[in-house]
C-alpha atoms as a printed R data frame, in Angstrom:
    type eleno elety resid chain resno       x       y       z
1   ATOM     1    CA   UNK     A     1  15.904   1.081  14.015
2   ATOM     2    CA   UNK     A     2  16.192  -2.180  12.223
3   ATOM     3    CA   UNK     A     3  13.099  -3.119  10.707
4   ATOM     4    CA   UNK     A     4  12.123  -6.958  10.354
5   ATOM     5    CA   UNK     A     5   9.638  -8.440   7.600
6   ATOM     6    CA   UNK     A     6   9.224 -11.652   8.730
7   ATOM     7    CA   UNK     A     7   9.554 -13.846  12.030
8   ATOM     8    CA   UNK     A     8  12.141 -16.010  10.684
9   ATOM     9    CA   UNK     A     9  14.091 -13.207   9.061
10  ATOM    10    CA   UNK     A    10  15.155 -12.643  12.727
11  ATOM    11    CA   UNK     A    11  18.850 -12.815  12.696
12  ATOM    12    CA   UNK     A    12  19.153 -14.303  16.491
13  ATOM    13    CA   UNK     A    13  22.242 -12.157  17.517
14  ATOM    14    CA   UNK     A    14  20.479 -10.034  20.077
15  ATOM    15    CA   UNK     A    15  18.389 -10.902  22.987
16  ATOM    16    CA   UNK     A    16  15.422  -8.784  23.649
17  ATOM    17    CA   UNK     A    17  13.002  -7.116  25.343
18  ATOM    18    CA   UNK     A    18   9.453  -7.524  23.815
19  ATOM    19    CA   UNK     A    19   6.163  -6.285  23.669
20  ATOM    20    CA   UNK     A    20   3.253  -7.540  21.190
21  ATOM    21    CA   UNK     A    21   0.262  -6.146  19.560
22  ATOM    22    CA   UNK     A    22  -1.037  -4.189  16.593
23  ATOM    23    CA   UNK     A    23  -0.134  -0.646  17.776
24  ATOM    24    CA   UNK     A    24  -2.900   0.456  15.544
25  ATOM    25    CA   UNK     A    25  -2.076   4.450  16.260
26  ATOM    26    CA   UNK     A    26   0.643   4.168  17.952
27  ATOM    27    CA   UNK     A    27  -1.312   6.275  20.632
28  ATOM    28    CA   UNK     A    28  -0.405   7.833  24.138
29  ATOM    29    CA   UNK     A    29  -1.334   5.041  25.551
30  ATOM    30    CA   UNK     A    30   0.441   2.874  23.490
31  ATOM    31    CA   UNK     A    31   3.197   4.825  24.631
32  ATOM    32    CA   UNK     A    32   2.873   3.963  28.456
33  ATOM    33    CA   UNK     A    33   3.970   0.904  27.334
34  ATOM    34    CA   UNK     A    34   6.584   1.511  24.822
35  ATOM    35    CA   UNK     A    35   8.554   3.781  26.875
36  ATOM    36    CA   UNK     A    36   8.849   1.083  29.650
37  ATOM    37    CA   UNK     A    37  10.425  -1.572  27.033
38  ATOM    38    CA   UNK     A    38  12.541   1.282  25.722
39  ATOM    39    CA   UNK     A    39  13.371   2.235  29.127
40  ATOM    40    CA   UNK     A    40  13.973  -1.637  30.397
41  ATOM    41    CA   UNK     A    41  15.910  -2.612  27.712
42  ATOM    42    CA   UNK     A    42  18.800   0.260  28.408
43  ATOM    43    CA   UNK     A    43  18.411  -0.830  31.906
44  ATOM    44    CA   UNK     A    44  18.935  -4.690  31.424
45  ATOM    45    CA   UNK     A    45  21.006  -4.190  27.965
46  ATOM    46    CA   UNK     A    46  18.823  -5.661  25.488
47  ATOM    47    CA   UNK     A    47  17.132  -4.658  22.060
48  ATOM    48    CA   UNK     A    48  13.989  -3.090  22.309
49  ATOM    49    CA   UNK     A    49  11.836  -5.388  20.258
50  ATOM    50    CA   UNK     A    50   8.369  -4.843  19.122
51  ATOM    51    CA   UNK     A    51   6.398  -7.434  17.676
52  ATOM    52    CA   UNK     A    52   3.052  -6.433  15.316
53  ATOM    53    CA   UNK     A    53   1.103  -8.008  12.772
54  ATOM    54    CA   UNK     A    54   0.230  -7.189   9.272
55  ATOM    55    CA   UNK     A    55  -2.631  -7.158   7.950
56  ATOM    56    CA   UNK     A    56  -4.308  -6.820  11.081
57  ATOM    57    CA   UNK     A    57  -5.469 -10.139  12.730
58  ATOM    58    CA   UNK     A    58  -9.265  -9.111  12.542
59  ATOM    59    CA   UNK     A    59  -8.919  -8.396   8.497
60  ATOM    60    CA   UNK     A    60  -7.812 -12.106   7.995
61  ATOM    61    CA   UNK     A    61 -10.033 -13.787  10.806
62  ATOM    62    CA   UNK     A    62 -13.490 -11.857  10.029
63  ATOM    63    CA   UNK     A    63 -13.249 -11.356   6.145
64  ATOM    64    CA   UNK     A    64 -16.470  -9.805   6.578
65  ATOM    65    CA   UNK     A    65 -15.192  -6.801   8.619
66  ATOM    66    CA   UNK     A    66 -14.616  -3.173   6.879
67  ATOM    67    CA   UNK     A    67 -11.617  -2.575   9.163
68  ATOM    68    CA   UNK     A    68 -10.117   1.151   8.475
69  ATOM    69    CA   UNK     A    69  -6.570   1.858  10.115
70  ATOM    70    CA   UNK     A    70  -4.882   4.755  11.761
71  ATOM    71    CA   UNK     A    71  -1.926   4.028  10.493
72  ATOM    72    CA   UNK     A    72  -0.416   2.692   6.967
73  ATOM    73    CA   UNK     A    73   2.661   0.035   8.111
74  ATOM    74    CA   UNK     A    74   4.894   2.363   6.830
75  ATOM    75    CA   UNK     A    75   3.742   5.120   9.054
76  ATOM    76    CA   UNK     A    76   3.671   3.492  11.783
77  ATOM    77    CA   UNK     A    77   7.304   1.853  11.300
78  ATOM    78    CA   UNK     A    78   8.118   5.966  11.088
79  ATOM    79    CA   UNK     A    79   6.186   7.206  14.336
80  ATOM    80    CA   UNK     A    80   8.333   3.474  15.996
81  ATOM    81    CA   UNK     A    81  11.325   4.774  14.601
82  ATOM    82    CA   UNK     A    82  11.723   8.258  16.411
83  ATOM    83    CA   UNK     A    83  10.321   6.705  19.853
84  ATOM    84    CA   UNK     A    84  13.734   5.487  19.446
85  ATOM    85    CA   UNK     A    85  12.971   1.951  19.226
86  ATOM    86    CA   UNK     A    86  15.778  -0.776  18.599
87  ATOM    87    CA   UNK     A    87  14.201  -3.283  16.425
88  ATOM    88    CA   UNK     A    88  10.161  -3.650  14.956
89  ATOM    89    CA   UNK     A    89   9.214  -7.577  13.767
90  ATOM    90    CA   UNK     A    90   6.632  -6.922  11.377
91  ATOM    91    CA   UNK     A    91   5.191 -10.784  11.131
92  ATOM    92    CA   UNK     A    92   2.582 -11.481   8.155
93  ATOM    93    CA   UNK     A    93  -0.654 -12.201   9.902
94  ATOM    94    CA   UNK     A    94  -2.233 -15.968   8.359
95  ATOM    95    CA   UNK     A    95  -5.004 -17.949   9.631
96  ATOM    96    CA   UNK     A    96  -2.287 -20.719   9.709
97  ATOM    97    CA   UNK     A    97  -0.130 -17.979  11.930
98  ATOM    98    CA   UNK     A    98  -3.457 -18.037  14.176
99  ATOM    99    CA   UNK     A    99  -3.606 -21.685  15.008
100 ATOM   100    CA   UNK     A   100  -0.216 -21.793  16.582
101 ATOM   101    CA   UNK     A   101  -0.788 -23.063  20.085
102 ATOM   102    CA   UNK     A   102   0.499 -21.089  23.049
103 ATOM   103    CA   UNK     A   103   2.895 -23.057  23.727
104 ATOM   104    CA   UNK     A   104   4.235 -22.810  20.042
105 ATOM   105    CA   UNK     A   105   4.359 -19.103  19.722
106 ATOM   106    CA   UNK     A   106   6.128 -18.324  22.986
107 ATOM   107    CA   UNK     A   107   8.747 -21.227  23.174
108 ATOM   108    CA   UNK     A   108   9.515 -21.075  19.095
109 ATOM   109    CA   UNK     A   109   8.670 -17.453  18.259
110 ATOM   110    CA   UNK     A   110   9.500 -15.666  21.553
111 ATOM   111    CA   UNK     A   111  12.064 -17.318  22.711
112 ATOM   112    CA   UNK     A   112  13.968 -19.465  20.275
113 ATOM   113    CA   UNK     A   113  13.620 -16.967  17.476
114 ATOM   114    CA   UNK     A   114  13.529 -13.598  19.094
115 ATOM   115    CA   UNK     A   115  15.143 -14.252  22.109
116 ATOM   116    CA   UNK     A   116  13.113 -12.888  24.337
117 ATOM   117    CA   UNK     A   117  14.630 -12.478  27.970
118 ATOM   118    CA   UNK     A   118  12.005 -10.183  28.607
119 ATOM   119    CA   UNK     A   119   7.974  -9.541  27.767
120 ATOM   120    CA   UNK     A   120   6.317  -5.861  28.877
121 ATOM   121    CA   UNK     A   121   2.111  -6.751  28.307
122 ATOM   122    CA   UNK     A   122  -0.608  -5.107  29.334
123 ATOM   123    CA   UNK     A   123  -2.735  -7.404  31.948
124 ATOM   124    CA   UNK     A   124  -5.639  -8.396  29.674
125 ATOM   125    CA   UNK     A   125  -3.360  -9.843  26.704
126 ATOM   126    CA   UNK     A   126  -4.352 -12.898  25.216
127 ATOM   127    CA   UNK     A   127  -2.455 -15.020  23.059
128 ATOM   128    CA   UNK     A   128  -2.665 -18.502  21.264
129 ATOM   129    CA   UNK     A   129  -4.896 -20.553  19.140
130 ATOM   130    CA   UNK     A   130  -8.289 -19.164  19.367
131 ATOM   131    CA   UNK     A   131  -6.435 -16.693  22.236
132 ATOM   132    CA   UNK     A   132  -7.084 -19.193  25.037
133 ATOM   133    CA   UNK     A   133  -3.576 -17.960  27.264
134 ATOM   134    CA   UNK     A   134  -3.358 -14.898  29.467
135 ATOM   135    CA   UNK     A   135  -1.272 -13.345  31.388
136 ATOM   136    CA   UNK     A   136  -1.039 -15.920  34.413
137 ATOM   137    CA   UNK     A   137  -0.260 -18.428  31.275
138 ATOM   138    CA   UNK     A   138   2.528 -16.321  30.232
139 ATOM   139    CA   UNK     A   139   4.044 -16.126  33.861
140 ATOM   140    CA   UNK     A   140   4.004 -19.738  34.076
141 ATOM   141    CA   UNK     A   141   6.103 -19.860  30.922
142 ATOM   142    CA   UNK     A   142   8.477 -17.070  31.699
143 ATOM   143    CA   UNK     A   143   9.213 -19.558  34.657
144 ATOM   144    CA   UNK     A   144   9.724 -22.768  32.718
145 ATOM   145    CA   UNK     A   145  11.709 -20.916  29.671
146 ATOM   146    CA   UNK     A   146  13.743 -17.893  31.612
147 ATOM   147    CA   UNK     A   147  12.032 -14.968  30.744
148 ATOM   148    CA   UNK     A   148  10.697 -12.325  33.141
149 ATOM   149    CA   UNK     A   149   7.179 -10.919  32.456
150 ATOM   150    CA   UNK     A   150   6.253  -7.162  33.480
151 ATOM   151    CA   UNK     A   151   2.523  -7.051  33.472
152 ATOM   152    CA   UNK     A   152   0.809  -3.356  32.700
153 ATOM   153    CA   UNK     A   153  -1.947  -3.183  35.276
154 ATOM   154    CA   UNK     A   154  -5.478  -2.524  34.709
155 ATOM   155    CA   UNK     A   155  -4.934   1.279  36.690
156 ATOM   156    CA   UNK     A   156  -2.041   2.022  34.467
157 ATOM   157    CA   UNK     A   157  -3.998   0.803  31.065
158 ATOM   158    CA   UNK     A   158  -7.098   2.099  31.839
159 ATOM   159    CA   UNK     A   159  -6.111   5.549  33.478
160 ATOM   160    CA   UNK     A   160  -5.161   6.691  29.697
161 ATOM   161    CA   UNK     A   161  -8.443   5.858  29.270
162 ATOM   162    CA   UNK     A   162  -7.905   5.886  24.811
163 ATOM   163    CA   UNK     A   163  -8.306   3.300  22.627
164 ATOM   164    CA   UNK     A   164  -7.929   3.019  18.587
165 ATOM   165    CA   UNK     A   165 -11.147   2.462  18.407
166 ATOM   166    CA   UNK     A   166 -12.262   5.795  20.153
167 ATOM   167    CA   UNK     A   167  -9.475   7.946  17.934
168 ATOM   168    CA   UNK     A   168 -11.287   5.788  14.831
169 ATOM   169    CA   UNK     A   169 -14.724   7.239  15.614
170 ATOM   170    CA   UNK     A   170 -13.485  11.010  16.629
171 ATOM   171    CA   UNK     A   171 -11.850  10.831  13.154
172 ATOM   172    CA   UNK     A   172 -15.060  10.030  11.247
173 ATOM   173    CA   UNK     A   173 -16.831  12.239  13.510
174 ATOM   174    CA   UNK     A   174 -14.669  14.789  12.464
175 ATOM   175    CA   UNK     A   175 -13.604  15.533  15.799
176 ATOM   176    CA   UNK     A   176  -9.452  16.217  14.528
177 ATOM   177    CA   UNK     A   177  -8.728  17.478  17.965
178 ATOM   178    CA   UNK     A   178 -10.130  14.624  19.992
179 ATOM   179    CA   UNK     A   179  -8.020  12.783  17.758
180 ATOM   180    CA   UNK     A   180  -4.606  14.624  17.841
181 ATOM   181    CA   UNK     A   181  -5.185  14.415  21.161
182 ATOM   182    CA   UNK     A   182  -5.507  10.863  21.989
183 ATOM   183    CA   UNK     A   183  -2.862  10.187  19.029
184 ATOM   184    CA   UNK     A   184   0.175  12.247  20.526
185 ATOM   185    CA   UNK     A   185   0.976  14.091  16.989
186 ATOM   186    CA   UNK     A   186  -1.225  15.025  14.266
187 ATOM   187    CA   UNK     A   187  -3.404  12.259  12.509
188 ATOM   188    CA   UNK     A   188  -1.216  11.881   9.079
189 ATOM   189    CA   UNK     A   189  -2.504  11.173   5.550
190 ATOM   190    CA   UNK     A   190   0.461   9.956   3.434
191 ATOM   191    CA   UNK     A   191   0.269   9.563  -0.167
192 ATOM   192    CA   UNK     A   192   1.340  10.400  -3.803
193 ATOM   193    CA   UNK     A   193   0.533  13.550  -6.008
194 ATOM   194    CA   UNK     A   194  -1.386  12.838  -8.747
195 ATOM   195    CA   UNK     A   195  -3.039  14.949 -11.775
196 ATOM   196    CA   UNK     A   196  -6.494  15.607 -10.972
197 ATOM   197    CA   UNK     A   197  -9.332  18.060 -13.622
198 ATOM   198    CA   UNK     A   198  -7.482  21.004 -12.686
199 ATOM   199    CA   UNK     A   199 -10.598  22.809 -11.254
200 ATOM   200    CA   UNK     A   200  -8.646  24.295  -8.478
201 ATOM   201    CA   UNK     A   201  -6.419  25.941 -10.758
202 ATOM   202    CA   UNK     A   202  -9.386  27.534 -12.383
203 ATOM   203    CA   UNK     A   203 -10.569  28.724  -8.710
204 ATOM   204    CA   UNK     A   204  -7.087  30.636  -8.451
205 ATOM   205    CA   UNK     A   205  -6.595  27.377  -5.813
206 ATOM   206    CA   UNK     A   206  -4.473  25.479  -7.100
207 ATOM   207    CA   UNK     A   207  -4.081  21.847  -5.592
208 ATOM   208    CA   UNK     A   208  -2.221  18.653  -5.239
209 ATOM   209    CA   UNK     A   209  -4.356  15.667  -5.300
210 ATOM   210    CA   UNK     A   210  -3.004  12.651  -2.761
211 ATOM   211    CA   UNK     A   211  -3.453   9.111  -4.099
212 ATOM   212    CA   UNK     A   212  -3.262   6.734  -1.266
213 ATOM   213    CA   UNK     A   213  -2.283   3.588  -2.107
214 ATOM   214    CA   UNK     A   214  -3.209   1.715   1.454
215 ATOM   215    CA   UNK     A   215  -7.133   0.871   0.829
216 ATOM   216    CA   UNK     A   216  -7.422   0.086   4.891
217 ATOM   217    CA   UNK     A   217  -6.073   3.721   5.454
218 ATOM   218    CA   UNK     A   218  -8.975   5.284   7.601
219 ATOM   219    CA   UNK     A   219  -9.991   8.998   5.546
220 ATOM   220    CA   UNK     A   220 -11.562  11.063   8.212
221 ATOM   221    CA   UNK     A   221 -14.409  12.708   7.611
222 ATOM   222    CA   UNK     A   222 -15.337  14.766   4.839
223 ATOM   223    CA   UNK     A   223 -14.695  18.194   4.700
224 ATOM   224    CA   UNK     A   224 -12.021  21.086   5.218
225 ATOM   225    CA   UNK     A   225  -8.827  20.837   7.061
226 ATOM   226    CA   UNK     A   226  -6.442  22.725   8.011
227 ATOM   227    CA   UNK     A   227  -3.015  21.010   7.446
228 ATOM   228    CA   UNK     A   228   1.128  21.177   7.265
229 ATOM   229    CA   UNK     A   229   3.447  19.172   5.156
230 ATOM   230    CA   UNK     A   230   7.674  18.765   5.102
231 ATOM   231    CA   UNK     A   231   8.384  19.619   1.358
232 ATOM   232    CA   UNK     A   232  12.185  20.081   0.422
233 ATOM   233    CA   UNK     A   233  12.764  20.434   4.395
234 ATOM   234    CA   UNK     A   234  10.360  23.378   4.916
235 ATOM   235    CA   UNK     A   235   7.315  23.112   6.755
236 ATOM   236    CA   UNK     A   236   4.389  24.406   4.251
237 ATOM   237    CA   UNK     A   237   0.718  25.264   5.371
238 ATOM   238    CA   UNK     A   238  -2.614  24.643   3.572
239 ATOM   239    CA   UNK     A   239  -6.074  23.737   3.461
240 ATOM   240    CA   UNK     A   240  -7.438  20.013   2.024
241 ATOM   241    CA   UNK     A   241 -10.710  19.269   1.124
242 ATOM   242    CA   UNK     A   242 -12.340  15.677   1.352
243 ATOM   243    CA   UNK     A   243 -15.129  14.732  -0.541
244 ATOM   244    CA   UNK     A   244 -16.643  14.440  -3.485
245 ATOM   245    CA   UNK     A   245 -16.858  18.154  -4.752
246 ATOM   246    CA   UNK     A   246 -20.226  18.498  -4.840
247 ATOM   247    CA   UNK     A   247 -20.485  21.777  -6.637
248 ATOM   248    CA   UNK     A   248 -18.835  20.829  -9.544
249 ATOM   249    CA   UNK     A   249 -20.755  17.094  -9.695
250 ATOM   250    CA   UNK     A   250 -17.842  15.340  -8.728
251 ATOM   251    CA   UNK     A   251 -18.528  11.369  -8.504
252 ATOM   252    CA   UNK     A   252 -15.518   9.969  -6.475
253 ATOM   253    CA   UNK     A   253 -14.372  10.979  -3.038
254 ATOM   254    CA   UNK     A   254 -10.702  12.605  -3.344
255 ATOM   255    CA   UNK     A   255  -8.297  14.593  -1.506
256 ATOM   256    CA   UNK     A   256  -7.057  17.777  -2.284
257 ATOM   257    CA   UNK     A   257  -4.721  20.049  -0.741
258 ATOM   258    CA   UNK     A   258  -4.105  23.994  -1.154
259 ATOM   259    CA   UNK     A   259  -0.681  25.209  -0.326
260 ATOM   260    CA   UNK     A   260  -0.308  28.558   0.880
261 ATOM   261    CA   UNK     A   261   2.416  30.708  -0.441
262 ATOM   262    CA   UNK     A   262   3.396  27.162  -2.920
263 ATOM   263    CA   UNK     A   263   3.920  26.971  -6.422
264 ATOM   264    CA   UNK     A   264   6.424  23.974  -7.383
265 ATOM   265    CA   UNK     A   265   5.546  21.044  -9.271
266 ATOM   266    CA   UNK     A   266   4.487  18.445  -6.885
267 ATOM   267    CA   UNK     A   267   3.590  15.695  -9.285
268 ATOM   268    CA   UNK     A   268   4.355  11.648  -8.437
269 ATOM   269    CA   UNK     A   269   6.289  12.947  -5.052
270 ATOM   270    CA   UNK     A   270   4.989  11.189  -1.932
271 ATOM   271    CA   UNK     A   271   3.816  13.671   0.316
272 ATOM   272    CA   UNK     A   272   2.527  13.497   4.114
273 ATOM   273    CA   UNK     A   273   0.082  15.551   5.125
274 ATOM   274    CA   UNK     A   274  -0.634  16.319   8.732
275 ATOM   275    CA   UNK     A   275  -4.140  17.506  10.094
276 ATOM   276    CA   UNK     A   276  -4.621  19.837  12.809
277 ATOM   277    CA   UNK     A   277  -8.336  21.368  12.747
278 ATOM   278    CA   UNK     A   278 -11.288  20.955  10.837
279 ATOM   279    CA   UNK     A   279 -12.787  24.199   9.109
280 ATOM   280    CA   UNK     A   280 -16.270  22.863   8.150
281 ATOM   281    CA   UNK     A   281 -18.004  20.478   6.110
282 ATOM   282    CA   UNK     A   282 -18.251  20.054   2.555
283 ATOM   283    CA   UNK     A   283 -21.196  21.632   0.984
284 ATOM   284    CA   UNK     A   284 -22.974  22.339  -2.070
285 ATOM   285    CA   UNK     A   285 -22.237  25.820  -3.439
286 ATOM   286    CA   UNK     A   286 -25.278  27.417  -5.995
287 ATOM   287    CA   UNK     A   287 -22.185  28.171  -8.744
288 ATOM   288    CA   UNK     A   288 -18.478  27.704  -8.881
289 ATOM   289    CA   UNK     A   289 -18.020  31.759  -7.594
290 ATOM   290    CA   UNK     A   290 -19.916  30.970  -4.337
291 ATOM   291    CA   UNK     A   291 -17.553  28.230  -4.154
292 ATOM   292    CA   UNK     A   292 -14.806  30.467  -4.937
293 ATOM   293    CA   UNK     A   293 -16.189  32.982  -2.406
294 ATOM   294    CA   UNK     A   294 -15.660  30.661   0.260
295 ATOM   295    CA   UNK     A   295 -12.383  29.319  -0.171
296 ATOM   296    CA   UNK     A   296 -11.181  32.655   0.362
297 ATOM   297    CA   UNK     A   297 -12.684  32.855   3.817
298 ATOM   298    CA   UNK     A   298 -11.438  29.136   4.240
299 ATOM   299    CA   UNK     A   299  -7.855  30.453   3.514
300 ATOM   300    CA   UNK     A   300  -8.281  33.170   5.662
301 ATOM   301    CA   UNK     A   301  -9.809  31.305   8.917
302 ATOM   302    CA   UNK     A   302  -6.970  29.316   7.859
303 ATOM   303    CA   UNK     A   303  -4.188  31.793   7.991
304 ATOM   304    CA   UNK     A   304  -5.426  32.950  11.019
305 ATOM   305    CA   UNK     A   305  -5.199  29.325  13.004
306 ATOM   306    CA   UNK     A   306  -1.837  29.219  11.670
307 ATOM   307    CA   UNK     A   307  -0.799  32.443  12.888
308 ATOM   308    CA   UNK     A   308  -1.489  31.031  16.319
């Protein structure tokens, strides 16, 4: 996949088939409409194209808004990637960006630039300054610039019946499942190992800490998880805990994972981390033993959700 930063980075070689949007999730249904360009552009012998936005329009137009993310932009350029997409425009999102008319973005983005010869959009899009144009608008222009538009009906949208915004709240529900399951794959954290108090190591748990850099990356709930990560091309299990460590009178909110059967050095490597059930939530424990205590069950509910 060739990845794009930048509109007018566009090299103009290819024509395309297009969809817009933010893609926050890249979620199943997402995919109803992902598969279609992917499909349509074999079909018709185009490029694949999809065109997003970072940051996300609503953390430049309402400043005021503590927007949290599924995905960082480099996570979701990897979950793009193996869909099999041909190209991703990743356009930086400006309040000068915003004010473009309709007429501007789809005659000198869409068409001129990316050569769009196709547009797959679900029926309630809206585009332009102050989003004004809709899908009848876009028709029109298809007609007046040669481009066909495929519209994704309200039964097709609306039959997956997910959002982003209902995998955001099962994630700080702590609902992991709900989430996975809306998602497609496992809800990923992905971030670097850093050197933490070395408490774990005390506990006879040993763990790597994972910095994220991405502030707008959404942290679900706090807590125990259950969790897998690629290192060195082997899958390796664990446990992460969320929070603050309470026990211990810990005063910021890390994350902290316990490989099982894991001993190598893991310091300043990036790591992903993928979550696939929630053991409980994070408590206070009367002394560090008690704590201690229950890890070891942890590990072992653990071992045992594994083993299925």
């Amino acid at each position: 996949m060739e990845t794009v930063q930048n509109i007018v980075k566009y090299d103009k070689k290819h024509s395309t088939a297009i969809t817009i949007g933010t893609f926050d999730g890249v979620h199943i249904g997402h995919r109803t409409i992902l598969k279609r360009l992917i499909n349509n552009s074999t079909s018709l012998e185009l490029k694949s194209t999809v065109l997003t936005f970072f940051p996300h329009p609503r953390m430049v137009l309402q400043k005021d808004t503590d927007l949290k993310l599924l995905n960082t932009i480099e996570e979701k350029t990897r979950i793009l990637e193996n869909l099999g997409l041909d190209i991703l425009v990743v356009h930086p999102f400006t309040k000068e960006f915003s004010r473009l008319t309709a007429t501007e973005f789809v005659r000198d983005i869409l068409v001129n630039t990316l050569k769009a010869k196709k547009i797959i959009i679900g029926y309630d899009h809206r585009f332009g300054r102050n989003r004004t144009a809709n899908i009848t608008d876009l028709k029109a222009f298809g007609n007046a610039l040669d481009f066909e538009v495929e519209e994704i009906s309200a039964m097709e949208v609306d039959s997956v019946s997910v959002s982003s915004t209902k995998i955001r709240k099962a994630l700080e529900d702590g609902d992991i499942v709900t989430a996975n399951a809306f998602l497609g794959y496992e809800y990923m954290l992905t971030g670097t190992v850093k050197k933490g108090k070395g408490l774990g190591r005390h506990l006879d748990f040993p763990t790597a800490n994972i910095h994220i850099d991405a502030p707008y990356k959404l942290i679900p709930k706090n807590g125990v998880y259950v969790v897998h990560s690629q290192i060195d091309g082997k899958q390796v299990f664990g446990m992460m805990n969320i929070g603050y460590n309470p026990t211990v009178a810990g005063k910021h909110r890390s994350i902290e994972v316990h490989f099982f059967d894991f001993a190598n050095d893991l310091y300043d490597r990036q790591l992903q981390v993928n979550c696939f059930a929630r053991l409980r939530d994070e408590h206070k424990f009367d002394s560090v033993d008690a704590l201690k205590v229950q890890l070891q069950k942890d590990q072992k509910t653990a071992l045992a959700l594994i083993a299925k």
